[in-house]
N, C-alpha and C positions, 0 to 999 in steps of 0.2 A: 422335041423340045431342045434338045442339047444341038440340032443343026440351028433354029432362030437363033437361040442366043449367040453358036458363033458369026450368022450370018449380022447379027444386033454388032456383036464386037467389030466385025470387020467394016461395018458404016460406020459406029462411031469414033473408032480410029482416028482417023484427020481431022478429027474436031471433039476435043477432051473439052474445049470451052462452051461449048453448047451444053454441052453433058453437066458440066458443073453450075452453068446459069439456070439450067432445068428442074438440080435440084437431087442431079443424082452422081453419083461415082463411074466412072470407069471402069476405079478399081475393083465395086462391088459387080459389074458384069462380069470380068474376067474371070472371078471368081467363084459364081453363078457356073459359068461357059465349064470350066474346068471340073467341079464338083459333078456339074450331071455328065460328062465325058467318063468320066471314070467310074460313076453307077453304070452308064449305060453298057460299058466295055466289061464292066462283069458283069451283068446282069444278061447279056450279048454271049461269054464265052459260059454262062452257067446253062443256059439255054440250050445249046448245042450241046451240052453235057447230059441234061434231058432229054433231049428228042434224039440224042444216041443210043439212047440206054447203054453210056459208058461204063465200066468197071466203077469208075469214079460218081455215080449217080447223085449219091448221097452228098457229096460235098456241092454239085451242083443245085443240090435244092438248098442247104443251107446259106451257098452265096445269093443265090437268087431270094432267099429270105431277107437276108443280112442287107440287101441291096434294096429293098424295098423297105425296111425296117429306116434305113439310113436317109434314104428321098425325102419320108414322110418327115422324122426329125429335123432335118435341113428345111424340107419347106416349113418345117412352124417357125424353128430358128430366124428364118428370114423374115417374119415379120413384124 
C-alpha cells in the first residue's frame, strides 16, 4: 500500500490542479504516503526482530503491536 500511494504521489505531482478540481488534496496523499512509510519501516525492522529471535524479541512484538494498533487508528481517522 505504502509503494501505490508513493507511486499516486509521484503522478500526481505535475498536476496539483486536477487533484484539487477532483476534489481532493495533494496535501492529504503525501501525508497518507508518509504515515504508512513509517508503519511499514517498523513494522519491517520489528519483523526481522521476530524471525530472529533477537535478544531484543520482546520489543519487536510490542512495535509490531504498536504498529498495527496505529494503521487501524489512522485508517478510521481518515475517514
Amino acid at each position: 500500500m505504502t509503494l501505490l500511494y508513493a507511486v499516486v504521489c509521484l503522478m500526481m505531482w505535475p498536476y496539483p490542479q486536477l487533484v484539487a478540481d477532483a476534489g481532493g488534496g495533494f496535501d492529504q496523499v503525501v501525508q497518507i504516503t508518509l504515515v504508512t512509510a513509517g508503519f511499514t519501516a517498523a513494522a519491517g525492522i520489528s519483523t526481522w526482530l521476530v524471525q530472529k529471535r533477537h535478544p531484543a524479541l520482546w520489543l519487536g512484538q510490542g512495535v509490531l503491536l504498536a504498529a498495527l494498533t496505529g494503521v487501524i487508528v489512522f485508517a478510521l481517522a481518515q475517514r
